[in-house]
C-alpha positions in Angstrom: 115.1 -16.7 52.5 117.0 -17.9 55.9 116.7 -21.8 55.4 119.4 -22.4 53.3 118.4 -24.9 50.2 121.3 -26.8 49.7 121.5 -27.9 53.6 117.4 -28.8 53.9 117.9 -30.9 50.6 120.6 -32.6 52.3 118.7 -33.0 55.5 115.3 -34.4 53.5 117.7 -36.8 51.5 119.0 -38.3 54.7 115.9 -38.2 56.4 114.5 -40.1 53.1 117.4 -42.4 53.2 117.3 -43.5 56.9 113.0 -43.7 56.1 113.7 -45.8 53.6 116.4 -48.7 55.5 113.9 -48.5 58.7 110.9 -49.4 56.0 112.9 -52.0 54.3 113.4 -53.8 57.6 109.9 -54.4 58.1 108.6 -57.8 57.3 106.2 -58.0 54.4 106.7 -54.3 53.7 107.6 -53.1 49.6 108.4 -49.9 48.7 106.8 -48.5 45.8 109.1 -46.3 43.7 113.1 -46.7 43.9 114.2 -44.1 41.9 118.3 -42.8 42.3 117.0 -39.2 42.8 113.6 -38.4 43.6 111.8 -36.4 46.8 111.0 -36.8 50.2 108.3 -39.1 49.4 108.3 -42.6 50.7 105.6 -45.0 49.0 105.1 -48.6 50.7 102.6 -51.5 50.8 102.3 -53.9 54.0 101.7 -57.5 52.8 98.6 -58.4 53.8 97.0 -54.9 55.2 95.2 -52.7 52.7 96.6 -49.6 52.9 93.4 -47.4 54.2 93.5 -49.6 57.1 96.9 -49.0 58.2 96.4 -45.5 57.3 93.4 -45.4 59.9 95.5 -47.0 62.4 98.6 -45.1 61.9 96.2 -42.1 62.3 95.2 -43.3 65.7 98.9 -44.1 67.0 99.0 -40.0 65.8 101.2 -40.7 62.6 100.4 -38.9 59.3 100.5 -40.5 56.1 98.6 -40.6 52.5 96.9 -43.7 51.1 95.5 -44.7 48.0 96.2 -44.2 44.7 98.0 -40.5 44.2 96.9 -39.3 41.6 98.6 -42.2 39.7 95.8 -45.1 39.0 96.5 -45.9 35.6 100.4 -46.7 36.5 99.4 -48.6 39.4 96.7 -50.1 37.9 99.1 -51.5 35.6 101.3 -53.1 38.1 98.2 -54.6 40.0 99.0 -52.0 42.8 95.5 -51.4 44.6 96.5 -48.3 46.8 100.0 -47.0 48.7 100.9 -45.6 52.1 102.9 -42.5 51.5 104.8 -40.9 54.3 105.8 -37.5 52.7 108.9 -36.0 54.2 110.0 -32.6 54.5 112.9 -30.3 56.3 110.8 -30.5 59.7 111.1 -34.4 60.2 113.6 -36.1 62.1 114.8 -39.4 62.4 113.0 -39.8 65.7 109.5 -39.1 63.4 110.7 -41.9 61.6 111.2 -44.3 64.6 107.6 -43.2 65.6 105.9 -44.4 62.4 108.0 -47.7 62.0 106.5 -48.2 66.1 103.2 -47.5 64.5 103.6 -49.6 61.5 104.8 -52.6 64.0 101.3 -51.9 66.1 99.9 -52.4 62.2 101.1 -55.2 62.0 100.4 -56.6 65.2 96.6 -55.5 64.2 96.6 -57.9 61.0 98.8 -61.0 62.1 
């Protein structure tokens, strides 16, 4: 009852938005899902790098993230989309967790060039 809503919404939204530019900077990266209003969940492939592999990697550089397929094959499966990596955000992430995992998705990348 102390966190007040309306300021962590506004805090995940930004968090969100400034996840989202970062992600969009990264070459061969697609975001999955660019809906005007949605959560603090940010859904991306890496060209070229399945996403369980990145996931295991990310996991080593000590980033947390989903892959796969969400609970959402037949839609994906309908787009040709083999699996996601899903950073979910919340009201306890900062912009500086987001500098981490875009480091971490460069190391990725660095893995499978």
């Amino acid at each position: 009852m102390a966190i007040d809503r309306q300021a962590a919404l506004a805090h995940e939204d930004a968090v969100l938005e400034y996840a989202t530019g970062q992600v969009r900077e990264i070459p061969g990266a697609r975001i999955i899902g660019e809906a005007r209003h949605k959560t603090g969940v940010l859904s991306f492939v890496l060209e070229g790098v399945h996403p369980h592999d990145a996931g295991t990697i990310l996991d080593q550089q000590g980033v947390a993230v989903r892959t796969g397929q969400h609970c959402a094959q037949p839609v994906m499966d309908c787009y040709r989309i083999t699996a996601t990596i899903r950073a979910s955000l919340g009201i306890y992430n900062t912009r500086e967790d987001i500098d981490v995992l875009v480091s971490a998705l460069d190391k990725v990348r660095a893995v499978f060039a």
